[in-house]
Every structure is written in C-alpha cells, then in structure tokens.
Biopython code that builds the backbone (N, CA, C, O; Angstrom):
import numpy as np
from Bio.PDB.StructureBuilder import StructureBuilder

atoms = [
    (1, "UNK", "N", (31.010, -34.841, -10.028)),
    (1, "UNK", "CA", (30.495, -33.984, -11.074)),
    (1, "UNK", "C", (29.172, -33.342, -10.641)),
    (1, "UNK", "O", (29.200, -32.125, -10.457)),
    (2, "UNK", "N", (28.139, -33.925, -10.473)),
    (2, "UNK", "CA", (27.282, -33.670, -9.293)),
    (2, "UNK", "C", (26.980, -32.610, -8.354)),
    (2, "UNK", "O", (26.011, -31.875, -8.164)),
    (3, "UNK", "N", (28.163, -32.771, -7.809)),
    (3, "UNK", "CA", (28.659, -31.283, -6.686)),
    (3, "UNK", "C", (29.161, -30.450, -7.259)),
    (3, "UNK", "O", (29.098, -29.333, -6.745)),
    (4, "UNK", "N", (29.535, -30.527, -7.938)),
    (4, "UNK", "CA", (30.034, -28.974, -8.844)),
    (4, "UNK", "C", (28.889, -28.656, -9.635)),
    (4, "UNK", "O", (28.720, -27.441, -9.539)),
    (5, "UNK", "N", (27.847, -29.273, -10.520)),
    (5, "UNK", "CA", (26.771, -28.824, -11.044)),
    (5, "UNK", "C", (26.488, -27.896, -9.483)),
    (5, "UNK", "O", (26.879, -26.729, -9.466)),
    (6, "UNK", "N", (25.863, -28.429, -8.325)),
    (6, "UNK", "CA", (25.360, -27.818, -7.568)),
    (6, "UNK", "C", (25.556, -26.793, -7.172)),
    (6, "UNK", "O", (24.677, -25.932, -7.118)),
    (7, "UNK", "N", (26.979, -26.586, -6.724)),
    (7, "UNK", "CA", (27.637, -25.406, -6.200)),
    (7, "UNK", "C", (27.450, -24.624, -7.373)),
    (7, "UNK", "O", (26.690, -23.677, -7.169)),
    (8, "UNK", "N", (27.867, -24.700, -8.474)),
    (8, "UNK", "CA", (27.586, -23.860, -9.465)),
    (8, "UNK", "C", (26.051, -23.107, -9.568)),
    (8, "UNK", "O", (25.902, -21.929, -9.895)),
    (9, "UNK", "N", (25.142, -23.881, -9.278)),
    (9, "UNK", "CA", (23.702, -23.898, -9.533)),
    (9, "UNK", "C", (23.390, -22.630, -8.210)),
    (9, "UNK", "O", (22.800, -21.569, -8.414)),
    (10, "UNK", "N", (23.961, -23.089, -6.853)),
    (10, "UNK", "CA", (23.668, -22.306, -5.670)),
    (10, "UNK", "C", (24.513, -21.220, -6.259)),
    (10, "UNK", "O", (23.701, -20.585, -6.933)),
    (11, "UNK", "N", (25.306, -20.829, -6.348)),
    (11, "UNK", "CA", (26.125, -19.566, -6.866)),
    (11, "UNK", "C", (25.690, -18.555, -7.932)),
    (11, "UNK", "O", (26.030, -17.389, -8.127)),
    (12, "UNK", "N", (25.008, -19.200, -8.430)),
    (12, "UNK", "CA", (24.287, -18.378, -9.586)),
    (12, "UNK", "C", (22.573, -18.246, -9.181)),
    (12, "UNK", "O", (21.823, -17.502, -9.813)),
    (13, "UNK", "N", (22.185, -18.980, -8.188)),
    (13, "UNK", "CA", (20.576, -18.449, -7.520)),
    (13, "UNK", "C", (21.300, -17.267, -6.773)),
    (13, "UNK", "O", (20.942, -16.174, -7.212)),
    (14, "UNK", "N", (22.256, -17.203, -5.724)),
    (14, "UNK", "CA", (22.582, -16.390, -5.157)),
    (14, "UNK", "C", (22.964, -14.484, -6.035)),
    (14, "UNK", "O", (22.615, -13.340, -5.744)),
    (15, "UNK", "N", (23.940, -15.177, -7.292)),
    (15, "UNK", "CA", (24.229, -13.316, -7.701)),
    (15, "UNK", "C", (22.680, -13.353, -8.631)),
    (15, "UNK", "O", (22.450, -12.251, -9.127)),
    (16, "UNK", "N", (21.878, -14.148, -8.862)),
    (16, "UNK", "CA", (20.347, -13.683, -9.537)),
    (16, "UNK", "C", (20.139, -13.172, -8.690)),
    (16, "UNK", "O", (20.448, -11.987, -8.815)),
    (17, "UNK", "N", (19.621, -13.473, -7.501)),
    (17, "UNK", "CA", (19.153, -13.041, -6.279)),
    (17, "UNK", "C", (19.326, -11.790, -5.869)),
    (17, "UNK", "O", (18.448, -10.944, -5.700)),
    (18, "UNK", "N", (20.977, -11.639, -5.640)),
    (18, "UNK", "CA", (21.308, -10.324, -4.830)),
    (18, "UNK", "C", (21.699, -9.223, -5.857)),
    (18, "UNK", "O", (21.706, -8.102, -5.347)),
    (19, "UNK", "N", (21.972, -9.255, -6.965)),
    (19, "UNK", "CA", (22.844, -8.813, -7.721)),
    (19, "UNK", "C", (21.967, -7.675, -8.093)),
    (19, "UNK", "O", (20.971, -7.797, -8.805)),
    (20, "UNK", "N", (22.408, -6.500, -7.548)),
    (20, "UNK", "CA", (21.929, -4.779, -7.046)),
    (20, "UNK", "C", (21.532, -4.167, -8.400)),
    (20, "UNK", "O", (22.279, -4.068, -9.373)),
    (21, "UNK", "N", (20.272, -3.778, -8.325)),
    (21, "UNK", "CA", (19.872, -2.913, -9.522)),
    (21, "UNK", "C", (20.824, -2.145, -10.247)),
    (21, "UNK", "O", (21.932, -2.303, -9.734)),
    (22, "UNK", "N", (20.854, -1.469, -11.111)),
    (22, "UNK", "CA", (21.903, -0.344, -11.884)),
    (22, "UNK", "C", (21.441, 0.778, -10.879)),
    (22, "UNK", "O", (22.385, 0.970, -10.112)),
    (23, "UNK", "N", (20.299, 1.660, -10.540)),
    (23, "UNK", "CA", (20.199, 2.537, -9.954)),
    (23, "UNK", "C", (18.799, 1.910, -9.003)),
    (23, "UNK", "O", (17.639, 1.777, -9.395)),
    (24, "UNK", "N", (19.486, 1.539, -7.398)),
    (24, "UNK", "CA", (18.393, 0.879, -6.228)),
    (24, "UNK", "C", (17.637, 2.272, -6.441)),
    (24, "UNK", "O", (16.478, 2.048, -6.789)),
    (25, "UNK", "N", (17.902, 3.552, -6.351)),
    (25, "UNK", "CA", (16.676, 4.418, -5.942)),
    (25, "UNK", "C", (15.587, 4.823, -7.037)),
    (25, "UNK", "O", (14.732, 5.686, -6.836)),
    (26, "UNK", "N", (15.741, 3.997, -8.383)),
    (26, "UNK", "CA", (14.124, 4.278, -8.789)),
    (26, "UNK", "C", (13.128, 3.317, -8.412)),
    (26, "UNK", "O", (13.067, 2.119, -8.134)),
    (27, "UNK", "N", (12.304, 4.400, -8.522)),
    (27, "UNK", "CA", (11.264, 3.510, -8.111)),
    (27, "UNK", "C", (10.067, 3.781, -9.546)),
    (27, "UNK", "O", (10.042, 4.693, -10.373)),
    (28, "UNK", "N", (9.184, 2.593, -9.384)),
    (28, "UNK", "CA", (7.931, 2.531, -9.895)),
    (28, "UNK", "C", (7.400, 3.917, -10.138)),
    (28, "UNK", "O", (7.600, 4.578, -9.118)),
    (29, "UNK", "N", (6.628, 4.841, -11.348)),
    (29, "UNK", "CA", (5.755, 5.659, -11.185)),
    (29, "UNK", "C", (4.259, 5.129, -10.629)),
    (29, "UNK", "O", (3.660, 4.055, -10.571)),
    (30, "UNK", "N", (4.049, 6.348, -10.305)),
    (30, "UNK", "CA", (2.653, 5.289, -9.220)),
    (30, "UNK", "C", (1.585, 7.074, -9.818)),
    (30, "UNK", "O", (1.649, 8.103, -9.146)),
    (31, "UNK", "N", (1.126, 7.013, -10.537)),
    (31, "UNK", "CA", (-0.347, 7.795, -10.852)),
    (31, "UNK", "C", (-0.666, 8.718, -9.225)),
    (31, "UNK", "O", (0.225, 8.499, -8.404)),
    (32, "UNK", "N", (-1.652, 9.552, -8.788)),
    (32, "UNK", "CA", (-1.736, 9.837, -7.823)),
    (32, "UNK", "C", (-3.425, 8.733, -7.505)),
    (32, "UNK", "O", (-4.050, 8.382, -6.504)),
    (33, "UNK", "N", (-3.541, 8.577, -8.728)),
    (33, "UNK", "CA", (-5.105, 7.639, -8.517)),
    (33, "UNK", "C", (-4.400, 6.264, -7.232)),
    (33, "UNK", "O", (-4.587, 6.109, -6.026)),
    (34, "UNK", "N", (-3.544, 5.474, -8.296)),
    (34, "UNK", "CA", (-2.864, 4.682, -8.217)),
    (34, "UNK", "C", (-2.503, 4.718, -6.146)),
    (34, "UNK", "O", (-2.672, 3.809, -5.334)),
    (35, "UNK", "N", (-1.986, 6.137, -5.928)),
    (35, "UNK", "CA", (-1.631, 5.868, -4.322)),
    (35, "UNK", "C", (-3.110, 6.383, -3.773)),
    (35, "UNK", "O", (-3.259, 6.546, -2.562)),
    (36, "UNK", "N", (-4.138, 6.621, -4.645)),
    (36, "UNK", "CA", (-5.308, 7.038, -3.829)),
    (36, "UNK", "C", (-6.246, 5.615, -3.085)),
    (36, "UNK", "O", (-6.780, 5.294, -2.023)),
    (37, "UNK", "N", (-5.974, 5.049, -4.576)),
    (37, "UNK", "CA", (-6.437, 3.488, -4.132)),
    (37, "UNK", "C", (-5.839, 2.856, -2.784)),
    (37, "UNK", "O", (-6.258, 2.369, -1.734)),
    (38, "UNK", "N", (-4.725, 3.116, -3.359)),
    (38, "UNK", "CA", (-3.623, 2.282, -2.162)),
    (38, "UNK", "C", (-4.266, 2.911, -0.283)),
    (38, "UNK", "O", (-4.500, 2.151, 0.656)),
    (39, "UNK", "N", (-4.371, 4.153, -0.266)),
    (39, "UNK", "CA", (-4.537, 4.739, 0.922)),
    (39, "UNK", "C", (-5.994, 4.558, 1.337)),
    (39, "UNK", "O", (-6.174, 4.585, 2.554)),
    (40, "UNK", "N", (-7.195, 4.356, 0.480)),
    (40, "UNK", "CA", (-8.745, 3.699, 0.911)),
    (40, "UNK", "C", (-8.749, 2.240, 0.897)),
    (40, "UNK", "O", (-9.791, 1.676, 1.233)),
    (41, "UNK", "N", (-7.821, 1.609, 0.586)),
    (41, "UNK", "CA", (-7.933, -0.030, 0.924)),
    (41, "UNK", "C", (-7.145, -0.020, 2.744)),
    (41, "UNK", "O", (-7.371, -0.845, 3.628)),
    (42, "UNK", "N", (-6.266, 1.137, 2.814)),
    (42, "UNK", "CA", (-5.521, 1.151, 3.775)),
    (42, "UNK", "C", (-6.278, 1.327, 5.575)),
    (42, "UNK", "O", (-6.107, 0.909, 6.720)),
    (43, "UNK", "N", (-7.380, 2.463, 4.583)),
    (43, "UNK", "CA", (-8.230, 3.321, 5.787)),
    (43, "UNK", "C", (-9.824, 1.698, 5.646)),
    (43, "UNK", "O", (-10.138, 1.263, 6.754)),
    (44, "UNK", "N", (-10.132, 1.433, 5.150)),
    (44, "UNK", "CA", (-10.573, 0.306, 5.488)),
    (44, "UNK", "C", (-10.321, -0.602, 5.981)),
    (44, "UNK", "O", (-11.226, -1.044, 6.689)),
    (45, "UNK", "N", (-9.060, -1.394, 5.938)),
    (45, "UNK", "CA", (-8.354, -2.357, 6.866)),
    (45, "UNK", "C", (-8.457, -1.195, 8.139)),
    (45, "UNK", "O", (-9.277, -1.337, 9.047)),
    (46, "UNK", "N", (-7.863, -0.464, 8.098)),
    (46, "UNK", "CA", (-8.150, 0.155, 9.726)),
    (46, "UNK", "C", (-9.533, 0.017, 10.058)),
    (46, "UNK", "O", (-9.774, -0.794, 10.952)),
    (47, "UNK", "N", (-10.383, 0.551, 9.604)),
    (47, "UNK", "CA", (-11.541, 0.627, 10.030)),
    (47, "UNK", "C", (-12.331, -0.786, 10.546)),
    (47, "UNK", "O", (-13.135, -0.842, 11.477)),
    (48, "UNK", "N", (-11.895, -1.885, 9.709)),
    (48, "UNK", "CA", (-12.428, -3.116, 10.068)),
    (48, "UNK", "C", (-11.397, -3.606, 11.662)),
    (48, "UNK", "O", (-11.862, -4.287, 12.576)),
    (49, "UNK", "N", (-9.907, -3.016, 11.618)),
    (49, "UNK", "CA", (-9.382, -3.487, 13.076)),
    (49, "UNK", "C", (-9.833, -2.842, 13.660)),
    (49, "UNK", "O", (-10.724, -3.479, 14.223)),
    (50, "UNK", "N", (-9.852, -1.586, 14.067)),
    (50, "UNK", "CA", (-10.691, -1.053, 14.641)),
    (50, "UNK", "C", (-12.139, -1.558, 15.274)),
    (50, "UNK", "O", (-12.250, -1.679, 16.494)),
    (51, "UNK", "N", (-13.005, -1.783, 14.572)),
    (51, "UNK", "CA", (-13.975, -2.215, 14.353)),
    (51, "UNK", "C", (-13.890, -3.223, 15.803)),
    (51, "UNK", "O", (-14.356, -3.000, 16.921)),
    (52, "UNK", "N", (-12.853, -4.778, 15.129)),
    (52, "UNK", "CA", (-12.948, -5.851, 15.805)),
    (52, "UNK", "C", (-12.155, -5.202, 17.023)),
    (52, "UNK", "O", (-12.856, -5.852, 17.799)),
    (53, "UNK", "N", (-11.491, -4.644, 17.701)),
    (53, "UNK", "CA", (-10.639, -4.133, 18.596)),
    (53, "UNK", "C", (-12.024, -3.719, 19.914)),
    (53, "UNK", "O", (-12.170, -4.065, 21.086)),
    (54, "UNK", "N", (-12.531, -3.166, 19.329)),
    (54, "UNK", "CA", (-13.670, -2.578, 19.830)),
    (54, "UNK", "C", (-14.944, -3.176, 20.563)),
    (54, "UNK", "O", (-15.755, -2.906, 21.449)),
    (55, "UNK", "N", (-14.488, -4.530, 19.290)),
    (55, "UNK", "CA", (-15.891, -5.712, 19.789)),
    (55, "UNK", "C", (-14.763, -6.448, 21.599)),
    (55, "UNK", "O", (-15.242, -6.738, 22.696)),
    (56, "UNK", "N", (-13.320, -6.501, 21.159)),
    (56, "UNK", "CA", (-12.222, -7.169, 22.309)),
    (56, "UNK", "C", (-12.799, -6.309, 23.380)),
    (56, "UNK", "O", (-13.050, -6.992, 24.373)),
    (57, "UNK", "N", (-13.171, -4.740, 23.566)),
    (57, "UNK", "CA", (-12.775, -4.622, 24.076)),
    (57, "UNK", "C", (-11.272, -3.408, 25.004)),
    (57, "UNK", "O", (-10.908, -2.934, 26.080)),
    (58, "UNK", "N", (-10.916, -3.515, 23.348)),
    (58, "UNK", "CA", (-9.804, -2.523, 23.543)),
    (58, "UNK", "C", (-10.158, -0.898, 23.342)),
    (58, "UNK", "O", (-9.279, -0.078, 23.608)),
    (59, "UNK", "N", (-11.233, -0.535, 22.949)),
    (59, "UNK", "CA", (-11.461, 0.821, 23.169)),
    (59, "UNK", "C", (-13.085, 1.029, 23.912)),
    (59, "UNK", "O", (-14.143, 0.404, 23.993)),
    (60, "UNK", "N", (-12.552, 2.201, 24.325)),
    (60, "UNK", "CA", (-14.265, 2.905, 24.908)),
    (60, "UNK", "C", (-15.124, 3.478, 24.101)),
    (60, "UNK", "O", (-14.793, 3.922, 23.002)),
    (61, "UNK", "N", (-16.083, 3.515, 24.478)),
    (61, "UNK", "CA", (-17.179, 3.906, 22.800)),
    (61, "UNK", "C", (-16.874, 5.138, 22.677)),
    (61, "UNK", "O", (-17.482, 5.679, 21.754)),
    (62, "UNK", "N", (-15.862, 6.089, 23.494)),
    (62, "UNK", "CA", (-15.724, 7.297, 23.009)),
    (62, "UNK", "C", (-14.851, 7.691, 22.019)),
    (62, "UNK", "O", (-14.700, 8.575, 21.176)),
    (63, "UNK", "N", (-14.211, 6.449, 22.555)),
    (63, "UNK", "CA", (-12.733, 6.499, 21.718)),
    (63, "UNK", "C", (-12.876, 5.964, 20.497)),
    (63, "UNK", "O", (-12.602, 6.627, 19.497)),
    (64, "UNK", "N", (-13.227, 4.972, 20.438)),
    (64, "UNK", "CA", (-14.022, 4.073, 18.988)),
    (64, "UNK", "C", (-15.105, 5.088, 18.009)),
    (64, "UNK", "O", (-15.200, 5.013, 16.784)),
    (65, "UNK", "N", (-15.717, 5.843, 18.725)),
    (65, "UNK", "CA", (-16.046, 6.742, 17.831)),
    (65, "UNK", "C", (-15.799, 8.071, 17.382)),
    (65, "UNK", "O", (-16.483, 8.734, 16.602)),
    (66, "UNK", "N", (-14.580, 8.434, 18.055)),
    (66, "UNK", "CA", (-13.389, 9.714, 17.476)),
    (66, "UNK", "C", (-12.833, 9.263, 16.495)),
    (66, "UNK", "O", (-12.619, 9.909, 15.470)),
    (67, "UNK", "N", (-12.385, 7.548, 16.773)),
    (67, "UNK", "CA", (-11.081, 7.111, 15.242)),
    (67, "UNK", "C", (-11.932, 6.604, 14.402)),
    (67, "UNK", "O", (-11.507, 6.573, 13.248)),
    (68, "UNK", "N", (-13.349, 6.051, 14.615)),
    (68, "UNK", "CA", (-13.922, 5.547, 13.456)),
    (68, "UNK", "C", (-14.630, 6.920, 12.564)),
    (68, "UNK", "O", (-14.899, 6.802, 11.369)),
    (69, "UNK", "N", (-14.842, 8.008, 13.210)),
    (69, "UNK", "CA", (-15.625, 9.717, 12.717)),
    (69, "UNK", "C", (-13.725, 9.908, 11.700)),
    (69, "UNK", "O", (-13.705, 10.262, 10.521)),
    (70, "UNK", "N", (-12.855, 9.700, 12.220)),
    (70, "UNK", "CA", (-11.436, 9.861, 11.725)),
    (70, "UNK", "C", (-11.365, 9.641, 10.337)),
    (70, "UNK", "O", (-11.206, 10.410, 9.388)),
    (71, "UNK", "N", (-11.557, 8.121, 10.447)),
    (71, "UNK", "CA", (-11.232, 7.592, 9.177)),
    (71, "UNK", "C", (-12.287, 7.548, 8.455)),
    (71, "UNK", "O", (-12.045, 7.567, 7.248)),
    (72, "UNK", "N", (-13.606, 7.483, 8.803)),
    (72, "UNK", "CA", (-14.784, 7.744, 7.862)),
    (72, "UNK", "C", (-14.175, 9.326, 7.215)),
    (72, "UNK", "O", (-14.083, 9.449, 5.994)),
    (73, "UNK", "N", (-13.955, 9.975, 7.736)),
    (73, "UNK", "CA", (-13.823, 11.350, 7.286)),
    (73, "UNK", "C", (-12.564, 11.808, 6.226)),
    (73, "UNK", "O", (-12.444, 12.793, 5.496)),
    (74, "UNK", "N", (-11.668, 10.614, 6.489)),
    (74, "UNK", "CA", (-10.255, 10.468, 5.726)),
    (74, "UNK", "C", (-10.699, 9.865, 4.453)),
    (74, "UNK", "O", (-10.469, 10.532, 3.444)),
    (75, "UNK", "N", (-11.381, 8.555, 4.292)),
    (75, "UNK", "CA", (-12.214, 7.525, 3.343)),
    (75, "UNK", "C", (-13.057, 8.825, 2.302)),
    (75, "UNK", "O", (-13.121, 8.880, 1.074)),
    (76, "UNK", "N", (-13.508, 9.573, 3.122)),
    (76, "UNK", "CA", (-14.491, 10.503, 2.247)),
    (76, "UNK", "C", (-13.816, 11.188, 1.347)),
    (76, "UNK", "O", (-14.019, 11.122, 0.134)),
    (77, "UNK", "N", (-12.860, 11.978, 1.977)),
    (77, "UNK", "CA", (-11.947, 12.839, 1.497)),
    (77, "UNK", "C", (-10.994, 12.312, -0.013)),
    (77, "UNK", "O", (-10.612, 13.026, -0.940)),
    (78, "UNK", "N", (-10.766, 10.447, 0.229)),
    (78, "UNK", "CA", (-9.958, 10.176, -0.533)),
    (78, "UNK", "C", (-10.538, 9.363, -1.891)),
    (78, "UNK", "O", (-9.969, 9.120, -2.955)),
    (79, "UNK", "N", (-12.492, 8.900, -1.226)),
    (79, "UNK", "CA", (-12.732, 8.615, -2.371)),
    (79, "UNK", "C", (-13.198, 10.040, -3.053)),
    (79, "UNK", "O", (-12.816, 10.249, -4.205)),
    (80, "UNK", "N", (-13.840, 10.822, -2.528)),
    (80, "UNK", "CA", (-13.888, 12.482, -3.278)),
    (80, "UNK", "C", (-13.135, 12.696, -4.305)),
    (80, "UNK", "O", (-13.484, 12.995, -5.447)),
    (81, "UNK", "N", (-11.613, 12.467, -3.693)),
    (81, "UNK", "CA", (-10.467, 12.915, -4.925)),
    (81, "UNK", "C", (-10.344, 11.697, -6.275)),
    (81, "UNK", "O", (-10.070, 11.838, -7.467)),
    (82, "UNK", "N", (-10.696, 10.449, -5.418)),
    (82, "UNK", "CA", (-10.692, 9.548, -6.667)),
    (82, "UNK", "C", (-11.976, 9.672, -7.911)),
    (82, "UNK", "O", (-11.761, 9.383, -9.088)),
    (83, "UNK", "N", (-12.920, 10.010, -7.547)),
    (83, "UNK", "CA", (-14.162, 10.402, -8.405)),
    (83, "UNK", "C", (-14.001, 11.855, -9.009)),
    (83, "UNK", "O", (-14.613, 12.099, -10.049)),
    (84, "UNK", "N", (-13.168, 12.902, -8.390)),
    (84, "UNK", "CA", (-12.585, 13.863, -9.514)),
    (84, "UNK", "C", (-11.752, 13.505, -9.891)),
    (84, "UNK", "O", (-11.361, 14.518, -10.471)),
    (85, "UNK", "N", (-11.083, 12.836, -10.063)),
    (85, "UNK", "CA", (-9.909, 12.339, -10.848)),
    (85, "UNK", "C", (-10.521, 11.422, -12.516)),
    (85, "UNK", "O", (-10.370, 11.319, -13.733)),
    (86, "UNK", "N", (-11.017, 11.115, -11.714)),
    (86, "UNK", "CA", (-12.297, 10.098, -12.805)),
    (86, "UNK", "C", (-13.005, 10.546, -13.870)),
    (86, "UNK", "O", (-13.218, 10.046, -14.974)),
    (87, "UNK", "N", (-13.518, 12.135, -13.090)),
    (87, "UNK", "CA", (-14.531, 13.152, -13.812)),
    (87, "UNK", "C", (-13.348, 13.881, -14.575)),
    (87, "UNK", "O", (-13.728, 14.650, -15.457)),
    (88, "UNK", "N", (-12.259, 13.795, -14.427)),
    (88, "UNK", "CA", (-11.252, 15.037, -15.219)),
    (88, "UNK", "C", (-10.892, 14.112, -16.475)),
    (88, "UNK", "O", (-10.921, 14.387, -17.674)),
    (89, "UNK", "N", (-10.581, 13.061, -15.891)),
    (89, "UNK", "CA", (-9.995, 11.856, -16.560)),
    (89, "UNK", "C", (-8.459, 11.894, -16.859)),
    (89, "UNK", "O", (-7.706, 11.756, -17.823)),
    (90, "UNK", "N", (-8.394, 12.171, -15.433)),
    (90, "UNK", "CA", (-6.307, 12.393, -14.903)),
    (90, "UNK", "C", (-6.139, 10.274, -14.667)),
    (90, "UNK", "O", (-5.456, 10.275, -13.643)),
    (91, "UNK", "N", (-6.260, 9.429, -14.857)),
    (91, "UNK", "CA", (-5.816, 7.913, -14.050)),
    (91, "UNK", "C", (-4.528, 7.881, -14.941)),
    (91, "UNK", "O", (-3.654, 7.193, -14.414)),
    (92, "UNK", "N", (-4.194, 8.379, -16.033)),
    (92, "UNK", "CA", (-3.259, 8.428, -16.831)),
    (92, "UNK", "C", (-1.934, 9.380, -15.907)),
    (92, "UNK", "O", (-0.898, 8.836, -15.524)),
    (93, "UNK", "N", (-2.116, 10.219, -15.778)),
    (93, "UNK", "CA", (-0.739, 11.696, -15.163)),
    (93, "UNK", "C", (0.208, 10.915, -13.740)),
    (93, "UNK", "O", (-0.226, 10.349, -12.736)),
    (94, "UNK", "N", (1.390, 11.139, -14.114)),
    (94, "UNK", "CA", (1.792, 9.999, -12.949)),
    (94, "UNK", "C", (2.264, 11.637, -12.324)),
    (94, "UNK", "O", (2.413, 12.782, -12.749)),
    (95, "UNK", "N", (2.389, 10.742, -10.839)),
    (95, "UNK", "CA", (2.349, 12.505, -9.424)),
    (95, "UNK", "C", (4.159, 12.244, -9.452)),
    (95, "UNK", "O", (4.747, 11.186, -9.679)),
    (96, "UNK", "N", (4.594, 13.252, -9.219)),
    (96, "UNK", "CA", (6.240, 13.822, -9.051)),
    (96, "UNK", "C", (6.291, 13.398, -7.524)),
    (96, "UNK", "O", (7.362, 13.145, -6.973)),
    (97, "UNK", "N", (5.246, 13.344, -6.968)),
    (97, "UNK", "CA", (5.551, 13.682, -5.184)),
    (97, "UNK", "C", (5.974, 12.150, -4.428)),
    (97, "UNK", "O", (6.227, 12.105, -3.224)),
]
sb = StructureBuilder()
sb.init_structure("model")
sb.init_model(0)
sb.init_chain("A")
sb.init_seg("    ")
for serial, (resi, resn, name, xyz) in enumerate(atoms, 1):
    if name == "N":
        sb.init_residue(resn, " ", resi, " ")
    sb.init_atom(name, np.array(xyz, "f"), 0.0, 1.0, " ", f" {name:<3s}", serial, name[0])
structure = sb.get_structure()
C-alpha cells in the first residue's frame, strides 16, 4: 500500500512540475523602469568583474580603461533615463518592446 501511495505521490510531483502553461509564450509585463533597473545592476556586476579581472591581470590599463569609460558611460545613460522616468512619473506604463 505504501508503494502505490508513492508512485502515486512521484506521478503527480512530476505532471505539477512539467505540466505546460495554457500559452508558454506570455510573459511577465516588465515597466521599462522595471528593465532599466535590471540593465544598471547588470552594468555594475560588469564593472566590478572587470574591475577584479584587471587587478588578475587579465587586461592592460588601456584596455581596462576603454570598457570601464564603456560602461561608466552606459550606467550614466541608464540611470539618466531612470530619474526621468521618476520626474514624469511613468514606473507605472508597462513598455510593448
């Protein structure tokens, strides 16, 4: 009795598990704030590998300071748009794109 509770039990974690959305291709609305955040937490993790890459070793100070001028300049750009977004008071409007 035992083993059939079980098998039963594994059979039903399994179709919870796999058992395919009604429609796999929606997705989440995501605000454009929402992916602005997402892309300056992104350009910071770079900037900190970077960073340590640099202390290894793995780049030349010329090079380390083309991609770090890069992403400082990307970071600017993306908190810019997040502080007009702020000033309009768009964190509400979800982006089509």
């Amino acid at each position: 009795m035992g083993m059939i509770a079980g098998v039963a039990l594994t059979i039903a974690i399994f179709i919870y598990m796999f058992w395919p959305e009604r429609n796999p291709f929606v997705q989440a609305d995501k605000t454009r704030a929402d992916y602005l955040r997402e892309r300056k937490d992104a350009i910071y993790e770079n900037l900190r590998d970077l960073n340590f890459e640099y202390r290894a070793g793995k780049f030349t100070e010329q090079d380390y300071q083309e991609q770090r001028t890069g992403l400082e300049d990307e970071a600017a750009r993306v908190i810019a748009e997040l502080e007009s977004l702020e000033r309009r008071g768009e964190f509400g409007r979800r982006s089509r794109a």
